[in-house]
N, C-alpha and C positions, 0 to 999 in steps of 0.2 A: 766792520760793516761791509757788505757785499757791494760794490760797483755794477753798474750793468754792463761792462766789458770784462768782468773778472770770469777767467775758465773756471766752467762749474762742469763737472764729469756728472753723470745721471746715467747708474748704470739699472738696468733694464727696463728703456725708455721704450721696447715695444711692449711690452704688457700692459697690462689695463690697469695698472695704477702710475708704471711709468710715463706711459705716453699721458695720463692725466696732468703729472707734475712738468712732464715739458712744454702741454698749453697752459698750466699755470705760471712758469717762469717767465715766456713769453710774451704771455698777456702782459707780464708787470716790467714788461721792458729789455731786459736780458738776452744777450745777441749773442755771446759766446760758448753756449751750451754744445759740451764735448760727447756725441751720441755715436754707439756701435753697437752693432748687430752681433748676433752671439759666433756668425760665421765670420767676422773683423777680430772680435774680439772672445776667445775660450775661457772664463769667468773660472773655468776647475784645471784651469791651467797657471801652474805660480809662476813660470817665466815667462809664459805671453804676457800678463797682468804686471809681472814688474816690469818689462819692456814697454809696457803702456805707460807707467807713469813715467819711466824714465825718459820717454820722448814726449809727452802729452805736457806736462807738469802742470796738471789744474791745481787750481786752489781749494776749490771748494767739492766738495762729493757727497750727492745724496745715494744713497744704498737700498735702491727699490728691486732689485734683480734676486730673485729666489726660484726656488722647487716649490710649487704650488699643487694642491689637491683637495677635494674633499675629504671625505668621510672612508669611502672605497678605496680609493687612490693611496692615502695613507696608511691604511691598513693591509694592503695587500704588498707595499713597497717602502716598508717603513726602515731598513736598510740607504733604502734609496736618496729617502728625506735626509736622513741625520748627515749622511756623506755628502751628498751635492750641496747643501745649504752651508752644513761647516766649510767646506772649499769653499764657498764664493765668500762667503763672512773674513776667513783669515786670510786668505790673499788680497781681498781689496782692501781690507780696514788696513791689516798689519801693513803694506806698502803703501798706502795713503799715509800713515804713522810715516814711515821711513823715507818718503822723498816729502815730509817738511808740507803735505796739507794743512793748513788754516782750520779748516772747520770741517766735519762727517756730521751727516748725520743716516741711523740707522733705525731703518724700519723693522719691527719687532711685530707682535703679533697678539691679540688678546687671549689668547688660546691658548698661550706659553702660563698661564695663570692655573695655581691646583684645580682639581676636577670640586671640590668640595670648598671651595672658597664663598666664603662670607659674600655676600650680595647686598648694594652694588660692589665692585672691586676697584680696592683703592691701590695705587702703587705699592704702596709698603706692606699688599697680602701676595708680590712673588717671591717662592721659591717657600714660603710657609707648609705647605704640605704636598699630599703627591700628584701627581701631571694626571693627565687625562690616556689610561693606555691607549683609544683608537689614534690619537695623534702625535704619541709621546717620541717619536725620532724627532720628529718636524721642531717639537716645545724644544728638546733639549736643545738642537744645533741653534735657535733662535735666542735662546737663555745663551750660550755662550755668545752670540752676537754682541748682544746688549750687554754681557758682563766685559767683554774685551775693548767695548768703548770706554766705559767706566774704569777700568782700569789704565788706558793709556789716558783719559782723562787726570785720574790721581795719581799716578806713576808719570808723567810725565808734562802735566800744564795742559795738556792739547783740547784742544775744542771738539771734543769726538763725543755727540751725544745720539742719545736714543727718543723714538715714540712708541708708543703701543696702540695701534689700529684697531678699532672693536670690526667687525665683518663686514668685506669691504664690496659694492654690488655696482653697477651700471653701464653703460654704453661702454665697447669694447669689451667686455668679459669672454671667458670661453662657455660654449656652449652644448660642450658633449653633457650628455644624461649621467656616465658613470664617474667622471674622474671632473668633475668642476665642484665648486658651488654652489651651498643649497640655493639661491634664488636662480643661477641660469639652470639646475637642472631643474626646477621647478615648472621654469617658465618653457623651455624643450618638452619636459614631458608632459604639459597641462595643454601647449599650443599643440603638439603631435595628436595627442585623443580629440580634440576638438578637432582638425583635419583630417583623422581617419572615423569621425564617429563613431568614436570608444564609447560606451554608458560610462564607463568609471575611467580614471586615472588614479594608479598605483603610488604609495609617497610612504617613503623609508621612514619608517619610525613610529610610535605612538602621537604623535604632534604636540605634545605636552610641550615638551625642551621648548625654552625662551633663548632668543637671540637678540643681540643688537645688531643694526644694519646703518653704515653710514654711505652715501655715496660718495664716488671714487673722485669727484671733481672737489667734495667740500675736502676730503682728506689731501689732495693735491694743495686746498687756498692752506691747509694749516700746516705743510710743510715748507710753504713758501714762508710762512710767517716764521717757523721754528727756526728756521735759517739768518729770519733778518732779525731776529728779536728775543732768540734764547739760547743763552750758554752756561745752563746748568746742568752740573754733571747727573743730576737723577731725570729718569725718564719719565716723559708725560704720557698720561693716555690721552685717547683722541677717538673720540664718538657723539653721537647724541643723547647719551644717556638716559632713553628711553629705548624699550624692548617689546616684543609681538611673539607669542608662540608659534611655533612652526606651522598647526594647524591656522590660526590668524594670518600667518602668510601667504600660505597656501591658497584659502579661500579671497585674499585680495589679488594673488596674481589669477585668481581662475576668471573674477570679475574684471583685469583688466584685458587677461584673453579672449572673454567672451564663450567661455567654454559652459555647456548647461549640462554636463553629466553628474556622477557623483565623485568622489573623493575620497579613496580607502584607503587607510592608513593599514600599513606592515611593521605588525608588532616584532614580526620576529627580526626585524631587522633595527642595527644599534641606533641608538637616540645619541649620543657622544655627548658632553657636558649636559648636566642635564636646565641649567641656566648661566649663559654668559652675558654681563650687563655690565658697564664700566662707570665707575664714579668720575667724572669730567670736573671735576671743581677748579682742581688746579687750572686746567688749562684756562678754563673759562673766566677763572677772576685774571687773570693774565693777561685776558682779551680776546682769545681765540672761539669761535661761536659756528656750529654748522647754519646752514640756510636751505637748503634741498629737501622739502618734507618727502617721507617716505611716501606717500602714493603719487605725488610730482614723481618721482625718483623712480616706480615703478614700472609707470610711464612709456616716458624715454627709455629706458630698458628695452623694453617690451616692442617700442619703435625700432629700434637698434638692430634689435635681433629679427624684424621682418625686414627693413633696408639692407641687412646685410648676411644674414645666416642664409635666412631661407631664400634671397632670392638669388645668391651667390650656386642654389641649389638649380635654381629653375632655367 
């Protein structure tokens, strides 16, 4: 059981799901949280990172630090994903493994799930059939994440377990148009045509493809919880297992833009999965429950990004 003076490492606490999980440790009391910057600390460097632990010696480590992209970003640097994500996966887990860490836990991806999988998706449909090409560097190097906990789990007792995030959205996101995700480039290029009085705004794909959306503070309370409250070796998912077509998205961030043009969808460009939805049963008979309803959630978003994007602009 975690202390709230026990070092707990939390590496990529600047991103928008890490810095969610260091105001959730926070909040819940936790005073020894071990936080560095990618210029402190080189994540695809294996001797900087074992000189971390060898001076640091936290106990505990959550594993929020990755190579992040949409749709574009993946596909045009899909080299890039499979390389930078496997660095940061085996040097931190495998030397958390070797300097005597208590407990990991590793953030996985819903995405790492086949392109053609049964719906909703349960734990036990990964690695059943084949990955999704626009994203498959990203799936594989995350599939090996989540299998090298599992393994120094069975191979060796250790408390090193995994979750799987269905699409993770809210205040702090990045907010470029080409290389984010769909909800911040949505909400960029839907607030920019309503500012430049565009008639239309342009949105990549047939709007068909269904997604789940969970926001990034509930995915922080249920990491906090996996921490204090689960040490089993198979991975949970973690979403609200309820989903919105892209098109449904779309038309809810224009309404909370305030944007009155129209909305055309570009077929010629890739839809990726064409439905991802996560089965939550487990976690949720367990105890774990989001709270953030998505247009609450869209909200704040939307606030975020004029407090801070745009007028970081002005």
């Amino acid at each position: 059981m975690l202390a709230k003076n026990d070092k707990i490492y939390i590496a990529g606490h600047g991103g928008l799901v890490g810095s969610a999980i260091v105001r959730s440790f926070k909040a819940a009391g936790y005073t020894n949280l071990i936080l560095k910057t990618r210029e402190e600390l080189d994540l695809l460097n294996q001797n900087a990172v074992t000189e971390f632990f060898k001076s640091e010696q936290p106990q505990y480590v959550v594993l929020a630090a990755a190579k992040v992209g949409g749709i574009a970003a993946n596909m045009s640097s899909p080299a890039d994903f499979l390389y930078e994500n496997l660095q940061i996966e085996t040097n931190v887990i495998w030397q958390a493994h070797l300097f005597g860490v208590k407990k990991l836990l590793f953030l996985a991806s819903s995405c790492i799930y086949p392109r053609e999988c049964p719906q909703p998706m349960k734990e036990d449909y990964l690695l059943s059939g084949k990955l999704e090409s626009t994203n498959e560097g990203y799936a594989l190097a995350k599939i090996s994440g989540l299998k090298l906990c599992e393994y120094i789990y069975q191979q060796f007792g250790k408390d090193f377990i995994s979750c799987m995030p269905t699409n993770i959205y809210g205040p702090g996101d990045h907010f470029d148009s080409t290389s984010t995700h769909v909800i911040p480039a949505l909400i960029r290029r839907i607030h920019e045509a309503k500012i430049n009085n565009s008639p239309e705004a342009i949105i990549w794909g047939s709007g068909l493809a269904r997604r789940e959306f969970l926001h990034v503070d509930d995915l922080a309370t249920a990491v906090l919880w996996l921490m204090e409250s689960y040490d089993q070796k198979e991975f949970l998912n973690v979403g609200i297992g309820i989903d919105v077509s892209i098109k449904e998205l779309a038309l809810a961030i224009k309404e909370v833009v305030g944007y009155k043009g129209q909305l055309v969808f570009d077929t010629s460009k890739p839809d990726g999965m064409p439905k991802k939805l996560l089965d939550v049963n487990k976690i949720n008979k367990l105890g774990w429950h989001y709270n953030i309803s998505f247009d609450e959630g869209l909200r704040q978003t939307y606030k975020w990004f004029l407090d801070n994007v745009v007028s970081d602009k002005e």
